[in-house]
C-alpha positions in Angstrom: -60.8 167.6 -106.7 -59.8 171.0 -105.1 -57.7 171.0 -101.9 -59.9 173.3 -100.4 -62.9 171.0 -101.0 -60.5 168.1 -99.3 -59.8 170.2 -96.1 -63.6 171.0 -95.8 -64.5 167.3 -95.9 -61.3 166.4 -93.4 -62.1 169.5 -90.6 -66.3 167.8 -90.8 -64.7 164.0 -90.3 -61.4 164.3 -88.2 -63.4 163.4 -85.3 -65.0 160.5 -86.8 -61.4 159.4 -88.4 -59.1 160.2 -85.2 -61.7 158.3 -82.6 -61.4 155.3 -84.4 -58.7 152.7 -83.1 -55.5 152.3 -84.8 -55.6 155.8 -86.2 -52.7 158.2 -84.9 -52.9 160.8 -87.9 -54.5 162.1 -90.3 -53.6 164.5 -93.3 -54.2 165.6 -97.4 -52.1 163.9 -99.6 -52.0 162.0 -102.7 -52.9 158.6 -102.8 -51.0 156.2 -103.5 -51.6 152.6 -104.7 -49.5 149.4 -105.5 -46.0 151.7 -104.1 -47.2 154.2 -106.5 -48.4 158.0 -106.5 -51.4 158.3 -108.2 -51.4 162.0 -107.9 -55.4 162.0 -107.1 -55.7 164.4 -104.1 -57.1 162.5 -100.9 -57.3 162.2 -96.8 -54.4 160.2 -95.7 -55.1 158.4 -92.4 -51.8 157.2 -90.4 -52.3 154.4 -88.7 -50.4 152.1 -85.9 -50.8 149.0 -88.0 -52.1 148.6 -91.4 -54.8 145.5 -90.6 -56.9 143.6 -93.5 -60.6 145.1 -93.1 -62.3 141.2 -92.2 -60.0 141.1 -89.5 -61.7 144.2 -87.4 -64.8 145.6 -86.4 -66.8 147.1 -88.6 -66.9 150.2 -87.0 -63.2 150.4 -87.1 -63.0 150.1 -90.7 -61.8 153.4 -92.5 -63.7 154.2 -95.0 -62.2 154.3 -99.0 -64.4 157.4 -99.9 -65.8 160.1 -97.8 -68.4 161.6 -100.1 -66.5 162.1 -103.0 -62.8 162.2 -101.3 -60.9 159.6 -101.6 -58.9 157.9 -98.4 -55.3 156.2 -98.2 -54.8 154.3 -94.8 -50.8 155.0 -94.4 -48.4 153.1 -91.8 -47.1 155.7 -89.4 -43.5 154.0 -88.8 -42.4 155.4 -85.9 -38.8 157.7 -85.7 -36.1 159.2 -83.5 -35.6 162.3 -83.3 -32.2 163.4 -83.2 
């Protein structure tokens, strides 16, 4: 999928993505799954606090595809800045 394509699809659902709860971020990327890079371009969503999906509202969920983009819900661990 072409990067372009990706930031099309982010700039029409940022404000779906960053009014949901939880979500503090969001970027392109690659995905990565199992602690490893799967080099398939997608819409990285930061989040506070990575939660199981049947533990929150429905509405709260992110989704795993938007269209045909892919999403990886990322921990945003917090740093100091120095």
């Amino acid at each position: 999928m072409e990067v372009e394509a990706i930031r099309q699809k982010l700039a029409v659902s940022t404000a779906e993505l960053s009014g949901k709860p939880n979500v503090v971020g969001l970027g392109i990327g690659t995905k990565v799954s199992g602690g490893k890079d799967t080099g398939i371009p997608c819409i990285v969503v930061f989040v506070r606090q990575k939660i199981a999906e049947n533990m929150i509202e429905p509405s709260a969920v992110i989704p795993r595809t938007l269209g045909e983009v892919k999403t990886d819900v990322v921990l945003n661990r917090s740093c100091d800045i120095y």
